[in-house]
C-alpha positions in Angstrom: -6.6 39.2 12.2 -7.8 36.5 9.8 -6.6 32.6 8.6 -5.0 32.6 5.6 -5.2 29.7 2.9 -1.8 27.9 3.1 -1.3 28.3 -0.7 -1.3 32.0 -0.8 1.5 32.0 1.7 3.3 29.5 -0.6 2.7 31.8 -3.4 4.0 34.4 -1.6 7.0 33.2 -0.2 8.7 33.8 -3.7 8.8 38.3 -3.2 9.0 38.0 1.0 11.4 38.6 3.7 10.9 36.3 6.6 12.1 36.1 10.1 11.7 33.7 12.7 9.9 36.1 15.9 7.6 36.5 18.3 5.0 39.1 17.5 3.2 41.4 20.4 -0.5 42.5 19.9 -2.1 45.6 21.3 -4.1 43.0 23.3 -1.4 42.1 25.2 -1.3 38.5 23.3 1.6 37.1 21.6 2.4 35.0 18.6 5.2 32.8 18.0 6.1 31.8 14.0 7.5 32.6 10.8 7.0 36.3 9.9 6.3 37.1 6.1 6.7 40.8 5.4 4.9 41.3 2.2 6.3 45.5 1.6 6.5 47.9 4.2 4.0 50.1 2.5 1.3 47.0 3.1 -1.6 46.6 5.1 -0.6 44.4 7.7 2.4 40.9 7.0 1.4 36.5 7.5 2.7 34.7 10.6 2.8 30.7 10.2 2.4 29.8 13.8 4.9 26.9 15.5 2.3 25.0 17.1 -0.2 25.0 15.0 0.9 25.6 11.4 -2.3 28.1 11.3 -0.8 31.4 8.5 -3.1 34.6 9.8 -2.7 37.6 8.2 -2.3 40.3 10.9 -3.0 44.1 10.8 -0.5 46.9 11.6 -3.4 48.2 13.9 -3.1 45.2 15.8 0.2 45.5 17.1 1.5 48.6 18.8 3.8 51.0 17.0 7.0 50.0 18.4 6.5 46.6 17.7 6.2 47.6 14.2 9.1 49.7 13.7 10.9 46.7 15.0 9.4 44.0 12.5 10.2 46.5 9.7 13.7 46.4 10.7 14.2 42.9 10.8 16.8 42.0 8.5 15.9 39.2 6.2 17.5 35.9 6.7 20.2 34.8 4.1 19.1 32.9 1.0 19.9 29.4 1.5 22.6 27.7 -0.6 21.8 24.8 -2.6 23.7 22.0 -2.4 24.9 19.7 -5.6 23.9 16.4 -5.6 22.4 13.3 -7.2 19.5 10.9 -7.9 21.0 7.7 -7.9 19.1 5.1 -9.2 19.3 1.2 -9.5 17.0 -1.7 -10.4 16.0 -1.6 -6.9 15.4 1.4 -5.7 16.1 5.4 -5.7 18.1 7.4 -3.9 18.6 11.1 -3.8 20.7 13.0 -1.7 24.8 14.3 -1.5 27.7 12.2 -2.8 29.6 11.9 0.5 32.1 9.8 -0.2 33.2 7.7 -3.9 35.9 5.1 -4.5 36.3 2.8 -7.9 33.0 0.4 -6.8 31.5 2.1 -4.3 29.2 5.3 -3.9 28.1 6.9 -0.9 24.6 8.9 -0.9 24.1 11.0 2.1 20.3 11.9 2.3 17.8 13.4 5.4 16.5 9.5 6.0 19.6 9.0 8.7 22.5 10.1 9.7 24.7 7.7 7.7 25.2 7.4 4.2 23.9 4.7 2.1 26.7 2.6 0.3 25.7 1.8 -3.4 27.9 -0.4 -5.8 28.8 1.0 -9.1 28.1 -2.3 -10.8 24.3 -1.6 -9.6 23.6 2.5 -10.8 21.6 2.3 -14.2 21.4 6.4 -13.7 22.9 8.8 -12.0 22.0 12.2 -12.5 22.8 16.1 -10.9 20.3 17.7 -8.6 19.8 20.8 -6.4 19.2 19.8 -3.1 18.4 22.3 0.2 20.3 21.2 3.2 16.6 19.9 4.8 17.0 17.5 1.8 20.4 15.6 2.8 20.5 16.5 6.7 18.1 15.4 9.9 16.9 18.1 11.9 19.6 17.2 14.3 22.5 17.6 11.7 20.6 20.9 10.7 20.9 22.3 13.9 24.4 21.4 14.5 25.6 22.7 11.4 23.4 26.1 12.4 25.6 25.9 15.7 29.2 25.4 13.5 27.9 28.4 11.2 26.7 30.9 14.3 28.4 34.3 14.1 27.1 35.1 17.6 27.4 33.7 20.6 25.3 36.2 22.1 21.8 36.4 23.3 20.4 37.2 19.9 22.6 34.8 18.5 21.3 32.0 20.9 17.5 33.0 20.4 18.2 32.8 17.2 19.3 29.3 17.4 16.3 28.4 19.7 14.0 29.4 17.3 15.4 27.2 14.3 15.6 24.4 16.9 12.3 25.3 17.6 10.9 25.3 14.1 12.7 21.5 13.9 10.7 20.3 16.4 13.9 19.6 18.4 12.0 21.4 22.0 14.4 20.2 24.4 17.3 22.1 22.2 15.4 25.3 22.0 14.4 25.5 25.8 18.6 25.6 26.1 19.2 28.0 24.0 16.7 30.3 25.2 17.9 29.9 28.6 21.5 30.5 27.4 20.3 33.6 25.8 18.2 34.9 29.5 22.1 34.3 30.9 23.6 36.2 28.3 21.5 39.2 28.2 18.6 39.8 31.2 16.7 42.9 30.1 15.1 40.4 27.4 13.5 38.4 29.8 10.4 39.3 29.3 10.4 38.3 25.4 12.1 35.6 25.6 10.1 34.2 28.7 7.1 34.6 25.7 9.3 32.5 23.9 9.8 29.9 26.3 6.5 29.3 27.1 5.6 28.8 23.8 8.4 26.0 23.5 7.0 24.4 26.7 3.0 24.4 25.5 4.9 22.5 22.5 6.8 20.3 24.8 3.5 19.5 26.7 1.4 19.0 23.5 4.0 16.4 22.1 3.8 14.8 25.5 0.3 14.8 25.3 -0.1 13.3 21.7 2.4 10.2 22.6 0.2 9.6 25.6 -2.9 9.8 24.1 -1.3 7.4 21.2 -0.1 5.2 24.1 -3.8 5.0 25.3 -5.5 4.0 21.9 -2.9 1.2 21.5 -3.8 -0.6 25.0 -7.4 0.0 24.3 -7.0 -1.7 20.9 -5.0 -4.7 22.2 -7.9 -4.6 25.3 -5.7 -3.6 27.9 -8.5 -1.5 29.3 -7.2 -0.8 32.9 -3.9 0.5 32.4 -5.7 2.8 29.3 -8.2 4.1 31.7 -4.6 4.7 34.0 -3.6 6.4 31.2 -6.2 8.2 30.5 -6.9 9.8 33.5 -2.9 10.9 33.7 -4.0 12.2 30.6 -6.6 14.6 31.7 -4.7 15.0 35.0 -1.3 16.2 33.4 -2.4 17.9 30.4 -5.9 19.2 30.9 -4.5 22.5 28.9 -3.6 20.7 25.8 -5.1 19.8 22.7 -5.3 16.2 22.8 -7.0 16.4 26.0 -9.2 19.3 25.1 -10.4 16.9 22.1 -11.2 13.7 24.3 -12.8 15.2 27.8 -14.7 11.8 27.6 -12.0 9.7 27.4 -12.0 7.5 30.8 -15.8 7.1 30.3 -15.3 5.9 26.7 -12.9 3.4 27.8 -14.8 2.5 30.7 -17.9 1.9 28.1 -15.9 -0.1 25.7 -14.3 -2.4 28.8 -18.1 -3.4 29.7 -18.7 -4.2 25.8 -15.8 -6.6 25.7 -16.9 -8.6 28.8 -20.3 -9.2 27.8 -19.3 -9.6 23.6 -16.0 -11.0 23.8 -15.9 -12.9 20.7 -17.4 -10.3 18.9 -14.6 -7.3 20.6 -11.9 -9.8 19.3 -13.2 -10.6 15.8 -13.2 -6.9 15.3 -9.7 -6.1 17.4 -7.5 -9.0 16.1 -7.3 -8.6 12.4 -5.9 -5.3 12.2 -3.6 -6.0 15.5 -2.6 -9.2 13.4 -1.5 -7.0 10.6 0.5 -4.5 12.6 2.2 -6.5 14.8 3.1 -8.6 11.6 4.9 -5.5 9.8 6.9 -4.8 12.6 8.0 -8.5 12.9 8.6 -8.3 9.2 11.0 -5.0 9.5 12.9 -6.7 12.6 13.6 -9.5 9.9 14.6 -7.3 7.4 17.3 -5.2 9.5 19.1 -8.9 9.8 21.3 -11.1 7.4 19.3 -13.0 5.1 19.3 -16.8 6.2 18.4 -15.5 9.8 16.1 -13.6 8.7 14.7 -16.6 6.8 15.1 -18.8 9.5 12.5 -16.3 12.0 10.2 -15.6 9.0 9.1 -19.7 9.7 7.8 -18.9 13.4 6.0 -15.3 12.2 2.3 -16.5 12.8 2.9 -18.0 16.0 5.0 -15.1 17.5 2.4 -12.7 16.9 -0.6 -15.2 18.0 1.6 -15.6 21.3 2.0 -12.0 22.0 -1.5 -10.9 20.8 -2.7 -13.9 23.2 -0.8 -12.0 26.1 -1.3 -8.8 25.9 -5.3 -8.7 24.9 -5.0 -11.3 28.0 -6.5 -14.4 25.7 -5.7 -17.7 24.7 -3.6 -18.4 21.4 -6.9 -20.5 20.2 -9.4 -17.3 21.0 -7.3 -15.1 18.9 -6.5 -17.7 16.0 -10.6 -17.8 15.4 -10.8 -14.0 15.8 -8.0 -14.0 12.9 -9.8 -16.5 10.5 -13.2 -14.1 11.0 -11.5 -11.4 9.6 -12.9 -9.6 6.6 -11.9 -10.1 3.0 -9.1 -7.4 2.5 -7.1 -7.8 -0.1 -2.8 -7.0 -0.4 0.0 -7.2 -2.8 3.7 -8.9 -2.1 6.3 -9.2 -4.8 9.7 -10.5 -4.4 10.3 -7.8 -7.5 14.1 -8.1 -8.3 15.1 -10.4 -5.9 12.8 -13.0 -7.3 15.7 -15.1 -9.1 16.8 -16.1 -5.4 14.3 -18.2 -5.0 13.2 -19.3 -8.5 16.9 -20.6 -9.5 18.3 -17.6 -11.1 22.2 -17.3 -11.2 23.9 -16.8 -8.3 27.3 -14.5 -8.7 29.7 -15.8 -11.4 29.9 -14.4 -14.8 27.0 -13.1 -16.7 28.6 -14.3 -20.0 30.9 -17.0 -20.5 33.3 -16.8 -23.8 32.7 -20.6 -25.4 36.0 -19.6 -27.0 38.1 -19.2 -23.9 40.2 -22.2 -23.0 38.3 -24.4 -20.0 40.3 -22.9 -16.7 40.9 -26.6 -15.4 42.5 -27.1 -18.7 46.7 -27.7 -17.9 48.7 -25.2 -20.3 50.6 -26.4 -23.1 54.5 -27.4 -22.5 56.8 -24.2 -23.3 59.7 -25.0 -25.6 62.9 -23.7 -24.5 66.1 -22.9 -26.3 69.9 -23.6 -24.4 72.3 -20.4 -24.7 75.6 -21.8 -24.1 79.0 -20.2 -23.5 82.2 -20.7 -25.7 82.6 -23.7 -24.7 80.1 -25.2 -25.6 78.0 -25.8 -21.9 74.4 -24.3 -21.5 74.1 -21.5 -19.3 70.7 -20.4 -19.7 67.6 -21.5 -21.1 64.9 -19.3 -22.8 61.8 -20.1 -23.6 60.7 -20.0 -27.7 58.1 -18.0 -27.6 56.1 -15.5 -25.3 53.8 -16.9 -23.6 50.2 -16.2 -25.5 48.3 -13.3 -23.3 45.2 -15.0 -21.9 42.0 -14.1 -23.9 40.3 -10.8 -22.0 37.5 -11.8 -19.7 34.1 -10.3 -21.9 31.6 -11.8 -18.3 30.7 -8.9 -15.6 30.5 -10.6 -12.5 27.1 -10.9 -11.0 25.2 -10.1 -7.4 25.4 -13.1 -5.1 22.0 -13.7 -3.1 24.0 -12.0 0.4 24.8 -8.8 -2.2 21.9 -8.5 -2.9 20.1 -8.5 0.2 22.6 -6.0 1.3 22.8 -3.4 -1.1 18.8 -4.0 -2.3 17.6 -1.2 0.7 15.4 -1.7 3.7 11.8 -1.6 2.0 12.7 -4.1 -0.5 14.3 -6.6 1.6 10.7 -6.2 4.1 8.5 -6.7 0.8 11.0 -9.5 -0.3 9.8 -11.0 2.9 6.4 -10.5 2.8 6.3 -12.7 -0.1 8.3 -15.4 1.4 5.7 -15.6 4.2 2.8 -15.0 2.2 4.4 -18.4 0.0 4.8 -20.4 2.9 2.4 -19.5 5.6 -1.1 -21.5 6.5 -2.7 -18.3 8.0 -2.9 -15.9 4.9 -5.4 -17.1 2.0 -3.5 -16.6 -1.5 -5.9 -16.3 -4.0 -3.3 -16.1 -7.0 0.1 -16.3 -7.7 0.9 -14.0 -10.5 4.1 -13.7 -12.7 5.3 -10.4 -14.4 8.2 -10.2 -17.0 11.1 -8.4 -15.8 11.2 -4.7 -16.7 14.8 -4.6 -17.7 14.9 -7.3 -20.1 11.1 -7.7 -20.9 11.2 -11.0 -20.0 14.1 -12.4 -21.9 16.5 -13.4 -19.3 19.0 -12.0 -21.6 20.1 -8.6 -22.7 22.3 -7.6 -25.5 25.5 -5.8 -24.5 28.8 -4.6 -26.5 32.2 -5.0 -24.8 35.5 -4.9 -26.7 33.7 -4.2 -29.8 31.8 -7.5 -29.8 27.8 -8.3 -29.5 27.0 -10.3 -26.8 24.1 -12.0 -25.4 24.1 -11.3 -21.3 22.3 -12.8 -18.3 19.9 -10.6 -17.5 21.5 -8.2 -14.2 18.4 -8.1 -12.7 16.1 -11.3 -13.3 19.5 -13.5 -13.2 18.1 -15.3 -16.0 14.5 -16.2 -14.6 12.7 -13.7 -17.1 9.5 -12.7 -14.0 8.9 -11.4 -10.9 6.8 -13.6 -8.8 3.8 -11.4 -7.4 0.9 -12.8 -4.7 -2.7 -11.3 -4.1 -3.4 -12.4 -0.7 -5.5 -11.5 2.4 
């Protein structure tokens, strides 16, 4: 038995079966993973491991002879339908994934990011083109495994281990452990494989555990929070002593302990070296709070950013505001980028909504219409009975203007990321604790820096506001640190 290079599996994977199993070795070992049968008239088949991800290339010698004539009779799973969908794309950003749901203005792109579909307006989609997507592409692991459950022939025990495995394979332990234990219900003399199987779902369980604690730890030792870590650490070591993560830090509580001492006899130095990346952190995830709110509110928070995260950072490394203000203006020289890219135009005076071409032609709309003439139509003798008017009433000119994105649109329909970078450069614009060393403008992409854009509508030329600049020509761009 002998690692094999992840890319020969890959190359592989186009000429083999595969099947989800446990595998048996003469030594009385097991191995849980994806099985690749290469040919039955081969040498030996590749296993990807769950846990690990490891592919070893295994030896019929190594496994007894029943436990071959059974891998050879695995049937192959079915090939997996593509589905048809679509790259949607926009001046802001690009989306691929299913077409849910579509009404006259609105699209609806289901894609593996979340659960619900992201709305996209019509009036925004500079390209929209057809794509082959695999469910894993559209669908969370969740929604994968429910659709698995909707689409189960069996209900049986190898139906259920078979659902345990692909819940298994998704990461989704908790699910698998279920099934498995639905399966043990349904059919007892497979016990003993399926108790393999369970155990391997539980060393998973326990390594996941293990990895958010260990996580856990590093974070309290960063923000200096030494006592609880060494708490932690010693739960750690305690609890998981089998796993990985402990395996790969049996020093851990004496580290800590080490560090702890450092801090107390160089405490400026601990938080000149702590704060600036803490600063930075904690200042993302106040910027992607901000984001997930309407704009002026979001606005309105982005003003108390530096002292929200000097407060917290003051509490939890257990200094004062000042101490960790100096610690932040020590930082090393490390430079970033924030644009406001296509939102720039909100706050450089672009045009908000309206028309993006108005028709000097067309009559002003405050102007009162002219007086109709009307003719009598009177009876035999003479007395009116009706009046009519002269004329029809001239058709009002057609409307050549596309309405444009308000500012709230915008912000809505621009996506997460941009709305957190939009911020970014807001704060970076306004704030006293960031050193902007320049201010850099680049012409818009979509109208090179015109402001306008030539369009045709009802057979006419027209110069448009630009859709994406709103008639500013640049995006505004900082280099800061």
């Amino acid at each position: 038995m002998r690692a094999v290079p992840l890319v020969a599996f890959l190359l592989l994977s186009a000429t083999t079966a595969f099947a989800q199993d446990v595998v048996r070795l003469r030594s009385g070992k097991f191995l849980s993973g994806t099985v690749a049968l290469v040919s039955k008239d081969a040498d030996g088949f590749l296993i990807e491991l769950w846990d690990t991800r490891a592919v070893l290339y295994v030896k019929w010698d190594q496994v007894p002879g029943s436990e071959k004539d059974r891998l050879l009779n695995v049937p192959p799973p079915p090939v997996e339908v593509l589905l048809e969908g679509a790259i949607v794309s926009t001046p802001y950003r690009l989306l691929r994934g299913l077409v849910v749901k579509e009404d006259a203005s609105v699209v609806h792109v289901k894609s593996s990011e979340r659960r619900e579909s992201v709305p996209v307006p019509k009036s925004a989609i500079l390209r929209r083109d057809p794509v082959s997507l695999r469910e894993a592409d559209v669908y969370t692991p969740e929604e994968l495994l429910e659709l698995r459950v909707k689409k189960a022939e069996a209900t049986d025990a190898r139906g259920m281990l078979d659902l345990g495995r692909f819940a298994a394979k998704q990461k989704l332990y908790e699910r698998a452990r279920e099934y498995c234990l639905e399966a043990v219900a349904a059919d007892p003399s497979r016990k003993a494989e399926i108790d393999v199987l369970l155990a391997e779902i539980e060393a998973c369980i326990r390594e996941a555990r293990a990895k958010e604690l260990l996580a856990g730890i590093k974070q309290l030792v960063a923000e200096v929070q030494y006592a609880k870590a060494v708490e932690g650490a010693k739960a750690l070591l305690k609890e998981f002593p089998d796993t990985q993560a402990a395996k790969s830090n049996p020093d851990l509580v004496a580290e800590i302990d080490a560090e702890a001492k450092e801090f107390q006899i160089h405490r400026e130095e601990v938080l000149a070296r702590k704060v600036p990346d803490l600063w930075r952190a904690r200042r993302s995830t106040f910027l992607s709070r901000c984001a997930a709110l309407p704009m002026a509110d979001s606005r309105m928070r982005l003003a108390r950013l530096d002292d929200e995260v000097m407060e917290e950072l003051a509490r939890r490394m257990k200094a004062t505001p000042l101490e960790v203000r100096l610690a932040w203006e020590k930082r090393p020289e490390k430079n970033r980028v924030a644009s406001y890219g296509s939102g720039t135009w909100i706050v450089r005076g672009g045009q908000d909504g309206g028309l993006d071409f108005q028709d000097p032609q067309a009559p002003p709309q405050n102007q009162p219409p002219e007086p109709t003439v009307y003719i009598p139509i009177k009876d035999a003798e003479g007395r009116t009975i009706l009046m009519v008017p002269a004329t029809d009433s001239p058709r009002p000119p057609r409307q050549l203007g596309l309405r444009m994105q308000t500012r709230d649109e915008w912000w809505v329909y621009s996506g997460f990321e941009h709305r957190k970078d939009w911020l970014e450069a807001e704060y970076v614009s306004q704030s006293p604790f960031v050193k902007k060393i320049e201010e850099k403008p680049v012409r818009c992409p979509a109208c090179l820096g015109a402001g306008l854009l030539r369009a045709y509508r009802s057979g006419k030329g027209l110069d448009v506001t630009c859709f994406r600049c709103h008639g500013v020509r640049q995006d505004v761009t900082f280099l800061y640190w």
